[in-house]
C-alpha positions in Angstrom: 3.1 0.9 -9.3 3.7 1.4 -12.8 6.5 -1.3 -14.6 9.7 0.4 -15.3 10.7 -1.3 -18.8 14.6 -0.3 -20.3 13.9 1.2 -23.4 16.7 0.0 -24.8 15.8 -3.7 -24.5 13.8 -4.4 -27.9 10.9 -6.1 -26.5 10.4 -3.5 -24.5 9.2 -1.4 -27.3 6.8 -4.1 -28.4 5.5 -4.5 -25.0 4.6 -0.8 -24.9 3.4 -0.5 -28.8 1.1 -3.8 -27.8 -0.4 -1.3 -25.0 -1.1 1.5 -27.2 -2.6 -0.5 -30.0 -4.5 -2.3 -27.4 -6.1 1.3 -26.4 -3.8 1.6 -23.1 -1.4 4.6 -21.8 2.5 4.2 -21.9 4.7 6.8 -20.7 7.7 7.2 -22.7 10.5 9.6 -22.9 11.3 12.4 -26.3 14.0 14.4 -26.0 12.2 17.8 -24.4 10.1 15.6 -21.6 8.7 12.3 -20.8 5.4 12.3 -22.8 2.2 10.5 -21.4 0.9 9.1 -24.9 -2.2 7.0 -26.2 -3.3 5.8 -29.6 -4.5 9.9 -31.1 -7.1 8.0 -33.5 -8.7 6.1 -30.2 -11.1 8.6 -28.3 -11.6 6.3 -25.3 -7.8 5.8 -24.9 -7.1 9.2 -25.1 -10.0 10.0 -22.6 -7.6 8.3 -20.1 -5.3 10.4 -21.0 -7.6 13.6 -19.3 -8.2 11.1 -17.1 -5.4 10.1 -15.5 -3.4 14.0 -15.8 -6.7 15.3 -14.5 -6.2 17.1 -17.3 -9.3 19.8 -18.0 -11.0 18.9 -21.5 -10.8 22.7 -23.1 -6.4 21.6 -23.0 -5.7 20.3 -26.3 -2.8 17.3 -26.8 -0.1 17.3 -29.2 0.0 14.3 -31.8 3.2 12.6 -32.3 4.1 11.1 -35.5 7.1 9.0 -36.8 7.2 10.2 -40.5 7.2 14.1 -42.4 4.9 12.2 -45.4 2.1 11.7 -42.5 1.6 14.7 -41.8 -1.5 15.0 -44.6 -3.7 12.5 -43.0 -4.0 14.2 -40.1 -3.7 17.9 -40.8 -4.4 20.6 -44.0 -3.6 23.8 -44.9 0.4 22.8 -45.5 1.8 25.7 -47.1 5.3 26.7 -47.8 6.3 28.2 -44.3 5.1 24.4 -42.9 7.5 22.7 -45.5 10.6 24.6 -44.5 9.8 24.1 -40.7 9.7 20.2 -41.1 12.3 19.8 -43.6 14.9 22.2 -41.1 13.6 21.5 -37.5 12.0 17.3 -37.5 12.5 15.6 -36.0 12.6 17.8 -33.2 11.1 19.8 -30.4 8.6 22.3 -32.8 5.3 21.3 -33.1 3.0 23.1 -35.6 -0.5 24.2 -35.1 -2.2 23.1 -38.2 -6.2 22.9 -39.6 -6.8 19.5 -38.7 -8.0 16.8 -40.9 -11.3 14.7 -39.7 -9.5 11.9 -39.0 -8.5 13.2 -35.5 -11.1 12.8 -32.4 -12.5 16.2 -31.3 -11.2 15.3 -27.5 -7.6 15.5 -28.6 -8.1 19.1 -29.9 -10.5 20.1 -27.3 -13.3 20.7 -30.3 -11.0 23.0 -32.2 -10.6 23.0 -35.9 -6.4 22.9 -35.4 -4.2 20.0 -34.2 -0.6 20.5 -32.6 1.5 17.7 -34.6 5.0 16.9 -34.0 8.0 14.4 -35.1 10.1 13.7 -32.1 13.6 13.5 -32.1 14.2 10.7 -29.5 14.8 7.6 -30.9 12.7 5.8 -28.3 9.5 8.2 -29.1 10.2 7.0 -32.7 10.5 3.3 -32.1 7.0 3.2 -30.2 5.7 5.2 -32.8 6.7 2.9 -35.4 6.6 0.0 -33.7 2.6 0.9 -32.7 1.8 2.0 -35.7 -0.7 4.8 -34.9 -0.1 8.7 -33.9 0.5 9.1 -30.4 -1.2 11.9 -28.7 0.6 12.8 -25.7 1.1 16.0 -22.9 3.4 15.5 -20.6 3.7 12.9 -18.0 2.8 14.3 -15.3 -0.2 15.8 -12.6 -1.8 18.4 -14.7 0.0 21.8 -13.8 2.7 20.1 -12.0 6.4 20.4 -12.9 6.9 18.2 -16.2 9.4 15.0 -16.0 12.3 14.7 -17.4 13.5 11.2 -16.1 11.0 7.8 -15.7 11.6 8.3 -11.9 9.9 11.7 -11.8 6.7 9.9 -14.3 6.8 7.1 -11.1 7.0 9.4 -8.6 3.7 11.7 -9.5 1.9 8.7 -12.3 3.0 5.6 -11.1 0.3 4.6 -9.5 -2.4 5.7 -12.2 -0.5 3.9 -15.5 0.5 0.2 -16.2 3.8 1.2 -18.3 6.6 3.1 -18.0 9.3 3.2 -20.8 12.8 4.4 -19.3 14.9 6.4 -22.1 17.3 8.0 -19.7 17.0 11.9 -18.9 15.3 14.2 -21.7 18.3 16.1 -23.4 16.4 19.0 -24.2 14.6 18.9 -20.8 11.9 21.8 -21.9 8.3 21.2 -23.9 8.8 21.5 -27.3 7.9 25.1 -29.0 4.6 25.3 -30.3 4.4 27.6 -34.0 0.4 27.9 -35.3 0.6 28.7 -39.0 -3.0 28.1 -39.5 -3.5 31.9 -40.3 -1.4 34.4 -42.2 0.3 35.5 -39.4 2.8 32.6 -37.6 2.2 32.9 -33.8 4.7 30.9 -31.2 2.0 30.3 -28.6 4.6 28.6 -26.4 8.5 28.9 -26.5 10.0 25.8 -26.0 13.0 24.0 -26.9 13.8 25.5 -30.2 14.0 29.1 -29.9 12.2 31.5 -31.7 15.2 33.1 -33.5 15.7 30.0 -35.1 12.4 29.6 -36.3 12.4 33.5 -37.7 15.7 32.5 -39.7 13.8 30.0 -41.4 10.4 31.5 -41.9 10.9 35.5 -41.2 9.1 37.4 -38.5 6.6 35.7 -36.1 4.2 36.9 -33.2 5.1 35.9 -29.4 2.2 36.7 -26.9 2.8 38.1 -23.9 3.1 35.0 -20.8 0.2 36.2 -19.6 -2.1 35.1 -23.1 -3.4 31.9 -23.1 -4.3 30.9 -26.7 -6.8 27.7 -26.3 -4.6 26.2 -29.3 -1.7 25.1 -27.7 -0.7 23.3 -24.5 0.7 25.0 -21.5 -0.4 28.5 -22.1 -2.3 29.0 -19.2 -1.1 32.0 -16.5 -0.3 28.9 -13.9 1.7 26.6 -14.7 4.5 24.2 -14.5 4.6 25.0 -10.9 6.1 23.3 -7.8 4.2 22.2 -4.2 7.2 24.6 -2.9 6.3 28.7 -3.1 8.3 29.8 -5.7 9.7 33.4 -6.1 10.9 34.4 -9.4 13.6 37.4 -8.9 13.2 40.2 -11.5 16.1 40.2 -14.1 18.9 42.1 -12.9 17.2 41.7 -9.2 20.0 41.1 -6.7 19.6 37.4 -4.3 18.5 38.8 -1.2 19.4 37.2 2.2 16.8 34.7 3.4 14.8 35.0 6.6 16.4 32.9 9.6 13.0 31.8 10.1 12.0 30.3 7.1 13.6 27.2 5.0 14.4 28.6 1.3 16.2 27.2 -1.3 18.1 29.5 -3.7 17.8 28.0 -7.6 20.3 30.2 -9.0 21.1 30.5 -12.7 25.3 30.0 -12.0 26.8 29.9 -8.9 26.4 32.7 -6.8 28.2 33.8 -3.6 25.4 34.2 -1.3 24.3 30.5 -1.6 25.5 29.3 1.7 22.8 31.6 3.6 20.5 29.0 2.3 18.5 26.0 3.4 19.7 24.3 -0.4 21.5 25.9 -3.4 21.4 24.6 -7.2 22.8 26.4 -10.0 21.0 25.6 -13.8 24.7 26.2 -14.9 28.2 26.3 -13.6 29.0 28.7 -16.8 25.8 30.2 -17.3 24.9 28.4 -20.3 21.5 28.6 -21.3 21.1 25.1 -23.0 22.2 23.6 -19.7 20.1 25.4 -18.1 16.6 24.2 -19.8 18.0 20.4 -19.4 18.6 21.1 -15.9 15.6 23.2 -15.0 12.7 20.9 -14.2 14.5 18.0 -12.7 16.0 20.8 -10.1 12.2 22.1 -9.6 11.3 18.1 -8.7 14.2 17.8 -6.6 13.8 20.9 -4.6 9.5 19.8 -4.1 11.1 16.6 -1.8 12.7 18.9 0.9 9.8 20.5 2.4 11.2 24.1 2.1 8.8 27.3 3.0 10.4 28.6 -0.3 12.2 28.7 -3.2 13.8 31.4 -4.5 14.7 31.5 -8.4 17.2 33.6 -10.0 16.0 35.2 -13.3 17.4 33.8 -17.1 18.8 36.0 -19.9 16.0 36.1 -22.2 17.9 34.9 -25.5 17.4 31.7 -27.4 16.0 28.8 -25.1 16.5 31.5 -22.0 13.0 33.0 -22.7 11.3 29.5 -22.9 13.0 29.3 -19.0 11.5 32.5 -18.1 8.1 31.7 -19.6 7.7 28.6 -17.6 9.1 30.0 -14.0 6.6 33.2 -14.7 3.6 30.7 -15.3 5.4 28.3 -11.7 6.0 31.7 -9.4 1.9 32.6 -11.0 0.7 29.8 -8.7 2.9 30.5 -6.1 1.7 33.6 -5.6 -2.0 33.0 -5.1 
């Protein structure tokens, strides 16, 4: 199994930027999910990257970086909307769909001419990145398709077998991907809501384009119809749908978005929020999903989010979960 090192011990951080530079694959934690990250500039690392995830080729990675003033080497076409984005929102869960400079390997894009780039906010991701010395490129830690993790235990308990290092940061804050904003055309286009909502990124920038949850734009990570799913059969209730009662017959769980009344009809309840708060929700949402995967349950039922702020990056991931569910 992988080693477990504490993030916060110093040498820990040079133990894991010695694996990158040596070509290896750390997992490490940012503050929207534990990231699965190799040296972006080394093709053959990164092809364990795919490897490992059994991750399909045509899914591009996003490259981490540890400084705004390196964002030129690896990317072009920086215009003003790009400026105010980093100045206001890096570090931070946005990354930004760029033209890509030459400089970046062709497997890390998936042959397109655009790279996903991003500062992280956690100051672990920023250490390794510093301390390595290299861009990171890095999906999530995790099976590919599977529910991301948002603590080292969940990168041991699906990767741990498949990777040599495993940097524990604590739970992700954020607990949801980062957004993903292309502004390599005229248009700016959120090809995946994540943890900074889009209204945030409209007061800064003005209007931009959201595709429907059923678009999958071969820019951007975690686009496709199924997703982020559970082993469990996951039922997404419509919004405004009441919880029905479950079946005698059947184990379900009930992942509710505050608590509800009819909970104790089933096998397990959770709520994402005892007061319905939305950023509590996204924190709590995939580490319920990973514990709710260890009870053998015929089902889980989910309760619908409000779809404001970081509540539509919720819905977009347990429509792309209850997807694969329903096949």
């Amino acid at each position: 199994m992988a080693q477990i090192l504490d993030a916060a011990v110093p040498s820990a951080i040079r133990q894991a930027a010695a694996c990158i530079q040596a070509g290896g694959v750390v997992a490490f934690p940012t503050e929207t999910v534990y990231g699965l990250g190799a040296d972006a500039l080394n093709e053959r690392a990164v092809a364990q990257v795919f490897a490992i995830k059994q991750r399909p080729a045509f899914d591009p990675l996003i490259v981490h970086i540890a400084q705004v003033g390196a964002v030129s080497r690896y990317a072009s076409g920086i215009d003003g909307r790009a400026r105010v984005l980093m100045q206001r929102c890096w570090p931070g869960p946005l990354t930004l769909v760029l033209p890509k400079q030459p400089v970046i390997p062709a497997l890390v894009t998936a042959g397109l001419g655009t790279v996903g780039l991003r500062m992280p906010a956690h100051p672990v991701a920023l250490s390794l990145l510093r301390a390595a010395g290299t861009p990171i490129a890095a999906p999530s830690a995790n099976p590919f398709g599977y529910v991301s993790p948002t603590t080292a235990q969940h990168v041991q308990d699906t990767l741990g077998e498949k990777i040599e290092l495993i940097l524990d940061g604590g739970p992700c804050p954020v607990g949801l991907e980062s957004t993903v904003c292309a502004l390599s055309g005229e248009e700016a286009v959120v090809l995946r809501p994540g943890g900074l909502s889009v209204e945030e990124i409209e007061a800064l920038i003005g209007p931009v384009r959201l595709p429907a949850s059923t678009d999958a734009d071969p820019r951007s990570p975690g686009t496709l119809p199924q997703h982020y799913a559970p082993r469990v059969r996951l039922t997404l209730l419509a919004p405004g749908q009441a919880i029905p009662l479950p079946s005698p017959r059947e184990r379900v769980g009930l992942l509710s978005f505050r608590p509800v009344p009819a909970a104790d009809a089933y096998t397990r309840h959770e709520a994402l929020s005892a007061e319905g708060d939305v950023l509590e929700a996204a924190t709590n949402l995939f580490a319920a999903l990973h514990r709710f995967d260890r009870l053998g349950l015929d089902r889980l039922v989910v309760e619908a989010v409000p779809e404001q702020g970081l509540g539509r990056a919720i819905m977009d991931r347990l429509r792309r979960a209850a997807a694969r569910g329903a096949d």
